[in-house]
OpenMM code with the backbone's topology and positions (N, CA, C; nanometers):
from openmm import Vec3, app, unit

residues = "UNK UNK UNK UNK UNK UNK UNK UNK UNK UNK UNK UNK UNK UNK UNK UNK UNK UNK UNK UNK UNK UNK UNK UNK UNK UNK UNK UNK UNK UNK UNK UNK UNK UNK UNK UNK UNK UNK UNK UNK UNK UNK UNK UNK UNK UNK UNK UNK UNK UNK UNK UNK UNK UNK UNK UNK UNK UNK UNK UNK UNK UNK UNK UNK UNK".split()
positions = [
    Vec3(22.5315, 5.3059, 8.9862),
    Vec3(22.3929, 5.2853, 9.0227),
    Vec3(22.3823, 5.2077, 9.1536),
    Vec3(22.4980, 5.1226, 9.1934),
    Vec3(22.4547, 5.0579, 9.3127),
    Vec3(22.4882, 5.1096, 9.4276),
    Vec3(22.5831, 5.2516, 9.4293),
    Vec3(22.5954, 5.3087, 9.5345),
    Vec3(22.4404, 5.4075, 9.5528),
    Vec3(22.3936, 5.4274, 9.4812),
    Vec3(22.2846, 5.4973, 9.4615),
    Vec3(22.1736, 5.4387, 9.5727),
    Vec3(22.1998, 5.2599, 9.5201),
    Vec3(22.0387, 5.1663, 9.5791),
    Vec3(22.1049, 5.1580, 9.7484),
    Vec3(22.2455, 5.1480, 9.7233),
    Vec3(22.3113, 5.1574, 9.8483),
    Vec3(22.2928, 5.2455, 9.9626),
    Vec3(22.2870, 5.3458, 9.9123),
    Vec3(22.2775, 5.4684, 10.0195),
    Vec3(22.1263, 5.4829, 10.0512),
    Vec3(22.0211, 5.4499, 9.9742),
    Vec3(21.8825, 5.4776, 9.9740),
    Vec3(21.8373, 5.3385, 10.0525),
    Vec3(21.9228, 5.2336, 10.0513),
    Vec3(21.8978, 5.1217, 10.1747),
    Vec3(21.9358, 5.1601, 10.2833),
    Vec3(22.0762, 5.2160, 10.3272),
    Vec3(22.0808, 5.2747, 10.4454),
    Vec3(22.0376, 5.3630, 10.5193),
    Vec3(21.9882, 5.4633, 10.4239),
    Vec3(21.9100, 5.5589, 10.4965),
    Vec3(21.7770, 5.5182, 10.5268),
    Vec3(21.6987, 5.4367, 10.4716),
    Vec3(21.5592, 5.3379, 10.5650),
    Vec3(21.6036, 5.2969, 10.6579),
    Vec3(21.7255, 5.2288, 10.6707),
    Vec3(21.7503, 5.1095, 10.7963),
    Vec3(21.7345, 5.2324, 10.9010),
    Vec3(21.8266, 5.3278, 10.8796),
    Vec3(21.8306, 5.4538, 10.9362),
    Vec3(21.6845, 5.4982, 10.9845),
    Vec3(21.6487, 5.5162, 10.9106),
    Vec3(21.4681, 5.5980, 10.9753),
    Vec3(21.4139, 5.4937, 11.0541),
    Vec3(21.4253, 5.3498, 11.0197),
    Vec3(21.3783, 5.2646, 11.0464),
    Vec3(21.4042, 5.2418, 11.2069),
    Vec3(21.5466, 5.2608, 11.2542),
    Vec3(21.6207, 5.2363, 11.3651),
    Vec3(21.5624, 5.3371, 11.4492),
    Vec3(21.5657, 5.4887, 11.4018),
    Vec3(21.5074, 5.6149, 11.4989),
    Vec3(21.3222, 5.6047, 11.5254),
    Vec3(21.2928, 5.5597, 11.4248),
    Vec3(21.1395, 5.5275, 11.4397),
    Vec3(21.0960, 5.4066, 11.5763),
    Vec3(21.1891, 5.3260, 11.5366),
    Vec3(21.1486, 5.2541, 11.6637),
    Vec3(21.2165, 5.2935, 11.8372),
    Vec3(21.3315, 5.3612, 11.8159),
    Vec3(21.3908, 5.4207, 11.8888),
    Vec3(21.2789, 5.5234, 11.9766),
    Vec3(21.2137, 5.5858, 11.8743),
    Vec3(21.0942, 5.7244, 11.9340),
    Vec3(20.9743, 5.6149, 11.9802),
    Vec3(20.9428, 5.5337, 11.9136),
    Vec3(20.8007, 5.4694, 12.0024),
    Vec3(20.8726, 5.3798, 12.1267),
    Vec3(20.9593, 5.3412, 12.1131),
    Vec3(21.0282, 5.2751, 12.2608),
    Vec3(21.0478, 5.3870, 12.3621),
    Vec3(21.0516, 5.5278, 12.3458),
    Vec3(21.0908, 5.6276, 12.4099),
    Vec3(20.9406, 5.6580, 12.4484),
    Vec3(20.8645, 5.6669, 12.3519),
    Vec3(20.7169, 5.7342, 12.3930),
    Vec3(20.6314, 5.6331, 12.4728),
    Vec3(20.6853, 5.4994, 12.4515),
    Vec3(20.5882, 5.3947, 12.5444),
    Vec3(20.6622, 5.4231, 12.7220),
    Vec3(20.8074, 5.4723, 12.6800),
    Vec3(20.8714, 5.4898, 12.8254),
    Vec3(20.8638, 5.6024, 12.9072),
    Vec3(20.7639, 5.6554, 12.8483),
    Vec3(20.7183, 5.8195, 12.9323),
    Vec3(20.8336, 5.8967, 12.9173),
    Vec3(20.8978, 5.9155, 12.7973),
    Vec3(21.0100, 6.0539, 12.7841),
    Vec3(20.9261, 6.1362, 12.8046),
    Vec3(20.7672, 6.1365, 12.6932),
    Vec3(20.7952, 6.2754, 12.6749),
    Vec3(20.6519, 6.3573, 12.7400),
    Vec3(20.5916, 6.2556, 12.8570),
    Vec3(20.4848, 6.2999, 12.9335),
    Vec3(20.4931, 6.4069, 12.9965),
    Vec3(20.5898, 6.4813, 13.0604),
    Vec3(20.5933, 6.5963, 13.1274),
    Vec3(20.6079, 6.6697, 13.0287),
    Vec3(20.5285, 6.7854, 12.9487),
    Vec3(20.6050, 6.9280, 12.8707),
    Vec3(20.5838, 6.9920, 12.9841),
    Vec3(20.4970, 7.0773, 13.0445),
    Vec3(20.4897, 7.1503, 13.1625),
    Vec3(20.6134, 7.2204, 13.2490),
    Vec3(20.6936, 7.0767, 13.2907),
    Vec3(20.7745, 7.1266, 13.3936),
    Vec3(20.8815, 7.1985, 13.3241),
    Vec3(20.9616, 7.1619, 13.2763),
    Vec3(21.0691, 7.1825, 13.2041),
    Vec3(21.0284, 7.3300, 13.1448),
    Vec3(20.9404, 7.3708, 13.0739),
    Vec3(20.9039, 7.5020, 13.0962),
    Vec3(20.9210, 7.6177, 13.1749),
    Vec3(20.8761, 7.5506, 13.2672),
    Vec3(20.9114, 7.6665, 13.3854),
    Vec3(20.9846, 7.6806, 13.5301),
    Vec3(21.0698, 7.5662, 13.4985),
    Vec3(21.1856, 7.5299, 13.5703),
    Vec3(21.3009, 7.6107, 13.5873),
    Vec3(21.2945, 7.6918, 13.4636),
    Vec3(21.4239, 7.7985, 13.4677),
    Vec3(21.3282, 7.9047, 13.5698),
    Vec3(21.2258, 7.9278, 13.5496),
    Vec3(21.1798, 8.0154, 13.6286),
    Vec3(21.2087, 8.0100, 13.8043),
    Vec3(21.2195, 7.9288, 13.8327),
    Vec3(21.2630, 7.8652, 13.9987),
    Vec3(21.3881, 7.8253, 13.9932),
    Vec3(21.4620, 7.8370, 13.8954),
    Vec3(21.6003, 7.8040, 13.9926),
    Vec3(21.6866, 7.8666, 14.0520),
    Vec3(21.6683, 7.9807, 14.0209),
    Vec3(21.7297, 8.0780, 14.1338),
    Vec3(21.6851, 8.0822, 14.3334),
    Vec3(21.5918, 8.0645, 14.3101),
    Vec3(21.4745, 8.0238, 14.4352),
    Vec3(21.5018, 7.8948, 14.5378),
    Vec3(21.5570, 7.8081, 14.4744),
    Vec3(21.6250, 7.6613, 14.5122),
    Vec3(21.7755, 7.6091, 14.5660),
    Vec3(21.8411, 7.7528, 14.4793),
    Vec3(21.9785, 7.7033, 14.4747),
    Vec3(22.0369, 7.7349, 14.5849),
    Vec3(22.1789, 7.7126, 14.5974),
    Vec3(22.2231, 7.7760, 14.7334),
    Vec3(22.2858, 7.9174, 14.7292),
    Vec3(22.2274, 7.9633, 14.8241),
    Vec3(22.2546, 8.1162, 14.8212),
    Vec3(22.4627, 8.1715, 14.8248),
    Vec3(22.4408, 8.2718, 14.7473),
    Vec3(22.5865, 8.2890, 14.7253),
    Vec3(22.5890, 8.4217, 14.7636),
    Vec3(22.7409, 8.4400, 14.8095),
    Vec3(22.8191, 8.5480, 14.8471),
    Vec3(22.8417, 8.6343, 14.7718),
    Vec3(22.8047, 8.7115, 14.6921),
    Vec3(22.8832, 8.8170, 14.5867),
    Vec3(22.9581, 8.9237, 14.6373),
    Vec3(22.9679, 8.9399, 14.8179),
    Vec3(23.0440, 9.0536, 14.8491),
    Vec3(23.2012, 9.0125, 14.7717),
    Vec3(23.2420, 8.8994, 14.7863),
    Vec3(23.4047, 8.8800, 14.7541),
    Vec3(23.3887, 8.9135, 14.5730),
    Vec3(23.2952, 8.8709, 14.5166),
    Vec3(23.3234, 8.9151, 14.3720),
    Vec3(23.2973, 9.0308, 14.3456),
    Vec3(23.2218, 9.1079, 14.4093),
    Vec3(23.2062, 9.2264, 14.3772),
    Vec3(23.3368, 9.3447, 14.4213),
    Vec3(23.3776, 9.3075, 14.5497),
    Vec3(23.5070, 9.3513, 14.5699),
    Vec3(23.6534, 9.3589, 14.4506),
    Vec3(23.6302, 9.2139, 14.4086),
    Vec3(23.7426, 9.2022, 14.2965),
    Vec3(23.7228, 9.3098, 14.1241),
    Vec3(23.5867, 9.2515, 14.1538),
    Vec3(23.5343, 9.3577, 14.0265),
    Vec3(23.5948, 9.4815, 14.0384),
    Vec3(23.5625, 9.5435, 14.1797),
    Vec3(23.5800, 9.7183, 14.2129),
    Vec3(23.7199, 9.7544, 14.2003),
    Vec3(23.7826, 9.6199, 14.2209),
    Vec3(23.9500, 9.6732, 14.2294),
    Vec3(24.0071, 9.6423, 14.0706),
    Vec3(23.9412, 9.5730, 14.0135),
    Vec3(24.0245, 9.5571, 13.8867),
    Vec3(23.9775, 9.6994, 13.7956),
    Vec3(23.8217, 9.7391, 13.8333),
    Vec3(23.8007, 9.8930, 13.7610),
    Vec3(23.8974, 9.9859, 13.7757),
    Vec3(23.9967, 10.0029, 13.8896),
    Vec3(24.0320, 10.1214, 13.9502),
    Vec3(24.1958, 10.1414, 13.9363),
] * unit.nanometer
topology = app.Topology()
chain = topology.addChain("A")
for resn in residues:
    res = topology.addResidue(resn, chain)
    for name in ("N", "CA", "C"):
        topology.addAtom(name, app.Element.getBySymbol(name[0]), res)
């Protein structure tokens, strides 16, 4: 029985620890932006640095053949 009261104390301390963990996070502006992060994958091709695919595409053609 006392591993029982045991485990059902740790798992509060537990909720207890992440609960304050999330309002210390939400007073610290984690989670003010949803927006961007959304549509961020949408632009990153647009940003990045432009790449060469003639050399990979070459290797591709020769390993088909």
């Amino acid at each position: 029985m006392i591993a029982l009261y045991l485990t059902i104390f740790i798992s509060l301390i537990l909720a207890l620890i992440f609960l304050v963990l999330f309002f210390h996070s939400s007073r610290q502006g984690q989670y003010e932006d949803t927006y961007t992060p959304s549509i961020r994958m949408l632009f990153d091709d647009e940003f990045g640095p432009e790449k060469d695919n003639t050399e990979t595409n070459q290797e591709t053609n020769n390993t088909n053949t």
